[in-house]
Biotite code that builds the C-alpha atoms (Angstrom):
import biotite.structure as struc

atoms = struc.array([
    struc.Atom([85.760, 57.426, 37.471], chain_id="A", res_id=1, res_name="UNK", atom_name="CA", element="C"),
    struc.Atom([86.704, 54.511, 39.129], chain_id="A", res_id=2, res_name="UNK", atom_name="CA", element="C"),
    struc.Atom([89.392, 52.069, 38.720], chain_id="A", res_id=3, res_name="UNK", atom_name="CA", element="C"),
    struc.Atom([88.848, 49.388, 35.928], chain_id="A", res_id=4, res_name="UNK", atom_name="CA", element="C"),
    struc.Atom([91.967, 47.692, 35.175], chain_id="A", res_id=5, res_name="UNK", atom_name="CA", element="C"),
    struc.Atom([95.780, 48.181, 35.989], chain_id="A", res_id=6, res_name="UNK", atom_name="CA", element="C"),
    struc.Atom([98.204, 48.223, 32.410], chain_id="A", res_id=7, res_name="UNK", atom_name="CA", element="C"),
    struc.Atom([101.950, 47.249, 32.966], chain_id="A", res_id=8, res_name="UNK", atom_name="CA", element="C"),
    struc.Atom([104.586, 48.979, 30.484], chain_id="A", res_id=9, res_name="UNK", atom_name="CA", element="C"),
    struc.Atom([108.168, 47.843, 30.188], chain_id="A", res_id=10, res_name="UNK", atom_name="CA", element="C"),
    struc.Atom([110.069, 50.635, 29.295], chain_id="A", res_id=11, res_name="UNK", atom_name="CA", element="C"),
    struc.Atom([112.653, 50.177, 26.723], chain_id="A", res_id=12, res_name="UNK", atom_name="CA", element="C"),
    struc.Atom([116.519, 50.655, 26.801], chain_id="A", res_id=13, res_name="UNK", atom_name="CA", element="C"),
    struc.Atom([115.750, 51.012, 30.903], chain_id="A", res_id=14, res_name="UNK", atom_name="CA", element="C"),
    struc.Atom([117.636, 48.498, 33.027], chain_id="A", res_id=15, res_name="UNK", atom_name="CA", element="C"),
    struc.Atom([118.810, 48.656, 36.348], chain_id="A", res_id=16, res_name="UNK", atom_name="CA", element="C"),
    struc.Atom([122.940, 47.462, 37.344], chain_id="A", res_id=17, res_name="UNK", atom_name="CA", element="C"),
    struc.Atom([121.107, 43.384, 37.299], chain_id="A", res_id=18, res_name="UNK", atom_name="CA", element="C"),
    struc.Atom([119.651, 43.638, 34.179], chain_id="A", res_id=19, res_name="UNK", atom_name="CA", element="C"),
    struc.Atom([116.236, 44.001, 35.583], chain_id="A", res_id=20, res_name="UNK", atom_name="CA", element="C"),
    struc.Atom([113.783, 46.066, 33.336], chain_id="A", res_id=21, res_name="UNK", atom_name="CA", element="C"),
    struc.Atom([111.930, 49.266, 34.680], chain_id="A", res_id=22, res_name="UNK", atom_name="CA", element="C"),
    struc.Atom([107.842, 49.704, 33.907], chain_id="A", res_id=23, res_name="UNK", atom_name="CA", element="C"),
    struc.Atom([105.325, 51.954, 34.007], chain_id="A", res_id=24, res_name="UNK", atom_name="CA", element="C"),
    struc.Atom([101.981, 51.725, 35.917], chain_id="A", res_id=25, res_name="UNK", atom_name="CA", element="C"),
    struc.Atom([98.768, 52.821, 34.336], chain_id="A", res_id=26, res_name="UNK", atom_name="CA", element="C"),
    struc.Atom([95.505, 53.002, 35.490], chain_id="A", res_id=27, res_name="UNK", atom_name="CA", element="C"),
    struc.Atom([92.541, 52.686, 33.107], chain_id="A", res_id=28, res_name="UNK", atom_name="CA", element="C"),
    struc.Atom([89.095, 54.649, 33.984], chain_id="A", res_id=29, res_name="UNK", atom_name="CA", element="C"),
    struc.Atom([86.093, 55.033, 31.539], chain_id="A", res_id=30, res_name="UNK", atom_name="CA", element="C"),
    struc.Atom([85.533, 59.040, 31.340], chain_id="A", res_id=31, res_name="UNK", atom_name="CA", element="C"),
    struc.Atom([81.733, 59.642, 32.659], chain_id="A", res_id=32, res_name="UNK", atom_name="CA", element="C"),
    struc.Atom([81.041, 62.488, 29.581], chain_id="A", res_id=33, res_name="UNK", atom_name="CA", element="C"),
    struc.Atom([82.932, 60.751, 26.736], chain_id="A", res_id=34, res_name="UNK", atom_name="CA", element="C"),
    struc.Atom([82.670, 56.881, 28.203], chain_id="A", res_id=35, res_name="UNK", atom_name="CA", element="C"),
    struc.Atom([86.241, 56.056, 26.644], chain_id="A", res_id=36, res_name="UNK", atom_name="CA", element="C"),
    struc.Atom([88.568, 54.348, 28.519], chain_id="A", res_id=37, res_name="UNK", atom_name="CA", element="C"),
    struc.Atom([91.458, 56.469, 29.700], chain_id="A", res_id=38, res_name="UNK", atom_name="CA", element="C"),
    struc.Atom([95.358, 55.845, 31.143], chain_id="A", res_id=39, res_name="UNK", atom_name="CA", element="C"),
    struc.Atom([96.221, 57.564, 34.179], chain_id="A", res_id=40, res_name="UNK", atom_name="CA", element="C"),
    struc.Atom([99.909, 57.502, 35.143], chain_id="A", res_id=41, res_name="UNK", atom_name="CA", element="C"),
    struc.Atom([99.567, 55.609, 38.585], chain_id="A", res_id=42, res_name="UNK", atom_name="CA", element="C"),
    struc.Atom([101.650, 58.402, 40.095], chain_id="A", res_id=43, res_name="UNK", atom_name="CA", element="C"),
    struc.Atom([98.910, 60.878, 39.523], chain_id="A", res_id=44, res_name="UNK", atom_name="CA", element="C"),
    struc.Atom([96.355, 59.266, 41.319], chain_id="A", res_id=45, res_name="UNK", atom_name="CA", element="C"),
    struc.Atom([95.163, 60.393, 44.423], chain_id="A", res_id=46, res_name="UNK", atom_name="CA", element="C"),
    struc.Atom([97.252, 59.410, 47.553], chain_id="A", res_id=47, res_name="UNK", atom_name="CA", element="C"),
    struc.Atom([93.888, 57.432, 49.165], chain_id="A", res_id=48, res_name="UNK", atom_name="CA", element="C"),
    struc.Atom([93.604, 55.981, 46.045], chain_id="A", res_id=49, res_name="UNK", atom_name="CA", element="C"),
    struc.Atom([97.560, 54.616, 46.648], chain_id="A", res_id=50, res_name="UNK", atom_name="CA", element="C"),
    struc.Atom([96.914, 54.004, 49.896], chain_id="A", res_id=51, res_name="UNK", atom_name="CA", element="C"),
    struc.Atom([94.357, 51.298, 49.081], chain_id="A", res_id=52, res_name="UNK", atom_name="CA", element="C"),
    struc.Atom([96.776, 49.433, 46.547], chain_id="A", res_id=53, res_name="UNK", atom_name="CA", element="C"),
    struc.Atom([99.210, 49.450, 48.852], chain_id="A", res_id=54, res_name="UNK", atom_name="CA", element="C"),
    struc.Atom([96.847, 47.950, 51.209], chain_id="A", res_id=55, res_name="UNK", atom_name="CA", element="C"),
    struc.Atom([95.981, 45.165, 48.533], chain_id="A", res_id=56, res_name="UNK", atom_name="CA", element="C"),
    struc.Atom([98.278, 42.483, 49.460], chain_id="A", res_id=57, res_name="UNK", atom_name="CA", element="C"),
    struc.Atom([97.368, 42.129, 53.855], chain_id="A", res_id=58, res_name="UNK", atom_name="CA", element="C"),
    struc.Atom([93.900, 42.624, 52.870], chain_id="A", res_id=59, res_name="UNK", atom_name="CA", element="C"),
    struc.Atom([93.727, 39.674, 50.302], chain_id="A", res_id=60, res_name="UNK", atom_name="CA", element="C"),
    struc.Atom([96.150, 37.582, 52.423], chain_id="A", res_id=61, res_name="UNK", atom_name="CA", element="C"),
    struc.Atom([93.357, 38.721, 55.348], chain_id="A", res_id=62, res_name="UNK", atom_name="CA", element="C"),
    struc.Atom([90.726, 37.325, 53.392], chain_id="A", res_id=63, res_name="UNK", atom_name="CA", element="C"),
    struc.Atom([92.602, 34.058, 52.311], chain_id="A", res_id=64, res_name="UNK", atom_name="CA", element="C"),
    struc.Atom([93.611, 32.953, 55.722], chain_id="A", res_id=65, res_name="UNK", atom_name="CA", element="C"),
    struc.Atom([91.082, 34.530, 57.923], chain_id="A", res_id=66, res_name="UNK", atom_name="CA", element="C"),
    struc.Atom([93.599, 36.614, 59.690], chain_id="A", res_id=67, res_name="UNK", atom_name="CA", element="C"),
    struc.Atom([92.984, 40.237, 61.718], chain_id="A", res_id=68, res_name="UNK", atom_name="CA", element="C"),
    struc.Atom([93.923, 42.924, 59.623], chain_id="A", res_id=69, res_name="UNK", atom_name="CA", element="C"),
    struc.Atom([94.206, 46.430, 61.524], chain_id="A", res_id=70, res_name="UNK", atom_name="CA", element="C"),
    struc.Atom([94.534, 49.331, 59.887], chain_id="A", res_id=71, res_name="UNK", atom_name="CA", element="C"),
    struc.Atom([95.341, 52.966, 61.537], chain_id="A", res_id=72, res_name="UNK", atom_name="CA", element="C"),
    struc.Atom([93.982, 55.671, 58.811], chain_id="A", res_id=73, res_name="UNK", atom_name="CA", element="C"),
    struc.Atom([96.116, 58.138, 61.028], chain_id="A", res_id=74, res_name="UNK", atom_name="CA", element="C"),
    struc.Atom([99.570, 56.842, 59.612], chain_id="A", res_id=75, res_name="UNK", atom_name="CA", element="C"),
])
């Protein structure tokens, strides 16, 4: 089940001391036996699977300016 798309929820009533909302992160897999699209709290995915968002920001900026990107899979 791989990542399809990423859903953004605001969450009502929830605002921090600047008036700034709080969301939720979802991500949405199709399920292999029932092929319906599921929501998976982004929190329970695995922590590679975090990893590689985290990593989604040098690696497109990477790509868009033809930098070096290193990455040490030991941190």
């Amino acid at each position: 089940m791989g990542i399809e798309k990423i859903k953004v929820e605001a969450i009502p009533d929830s605002k921090d001391e600047d008036g700034n909302l709080f969301y939720k992160v979802f991500s949405i897999h199709t399920n292999n036996e029932t092929k319906q699209q599921e929501s998976l709290n982004l929190f329970e995915e695995s922590n590679g699977t975090l990893k590689m968002i985290s990593l989604y920001e040098p690696i497109k900026n990477a790509l868009k300016y033809g930098a070096t990107l290193l990455i040490n899979n030991g941190c």
